[in-house]
C-alpha positions in Angstrom: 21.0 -0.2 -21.0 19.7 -0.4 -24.4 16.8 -2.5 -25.9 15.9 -3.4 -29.2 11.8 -2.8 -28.7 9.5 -4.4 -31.8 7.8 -1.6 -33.6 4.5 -3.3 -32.4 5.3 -2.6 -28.5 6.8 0.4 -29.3 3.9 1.8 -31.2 2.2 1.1 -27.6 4.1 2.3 -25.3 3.9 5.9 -27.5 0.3 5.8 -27.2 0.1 4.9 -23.5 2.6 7.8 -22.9 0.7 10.0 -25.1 -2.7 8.7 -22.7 -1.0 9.3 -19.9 1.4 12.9 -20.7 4.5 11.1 -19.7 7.6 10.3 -21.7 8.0 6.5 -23.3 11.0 6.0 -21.1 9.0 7.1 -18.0 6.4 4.5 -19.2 8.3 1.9 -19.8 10.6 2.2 -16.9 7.2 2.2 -14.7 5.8 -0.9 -16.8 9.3 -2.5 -15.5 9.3 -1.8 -12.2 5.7 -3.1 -12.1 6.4 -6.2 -13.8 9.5 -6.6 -12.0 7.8 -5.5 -8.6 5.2 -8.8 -9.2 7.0 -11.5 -10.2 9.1 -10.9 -6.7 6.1 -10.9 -4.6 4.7 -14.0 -6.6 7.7 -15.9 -6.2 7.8 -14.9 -2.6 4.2 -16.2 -2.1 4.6 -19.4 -4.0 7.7 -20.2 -2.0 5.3 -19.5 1.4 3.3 -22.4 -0.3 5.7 -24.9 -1.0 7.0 -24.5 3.0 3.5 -24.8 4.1 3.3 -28.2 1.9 6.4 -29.5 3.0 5.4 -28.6 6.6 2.0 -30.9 6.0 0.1 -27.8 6.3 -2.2 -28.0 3.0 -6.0 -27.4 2.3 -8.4 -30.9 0.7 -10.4 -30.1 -2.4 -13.6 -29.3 -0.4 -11.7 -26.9 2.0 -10.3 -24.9 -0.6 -14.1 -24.8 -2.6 -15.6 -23.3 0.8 -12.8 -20.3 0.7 -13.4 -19.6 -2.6 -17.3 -19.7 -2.1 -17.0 -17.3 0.9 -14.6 -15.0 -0.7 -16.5 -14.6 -4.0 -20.5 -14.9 -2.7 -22.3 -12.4 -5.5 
């Protein structure tokens, strides 16, 4: 595979792979899997959230404020 990279991006992924004393492909390739890696487990979880709606199981506005309050107490 071959990809026409924008001298902007590629001027970045030099200097990450200069940061990090691995080659551009190696840091690209990794950025990839990463990106690639995420976007499957968010699509997986949104999917786990549209069952749970269409099973009725869903959280009212003060529920979800509680979570978020217990989760994230400074």
């Amino acid at each position: 595979m071959n990809l026409q990279v924008p001298p902007e991006l590629e001027a970045k992924l030099n200097r990450l792979a200069a940061e990090t004393g691995r080659t551009v492909d190696q840091v690209a390739l990794d950025l990839l899997v990463s990106s690639i890696d995420h976007d499957e487990w968010f699509r997986r979880e949104v999917e786990k959230g549209r069952l749970s709606a269409r099973e009725g199981r869903l959280l009212d506005h003060d529920e979800v404020a509680s979570r978020i309050d217990q989760r994230y107490r400074g």
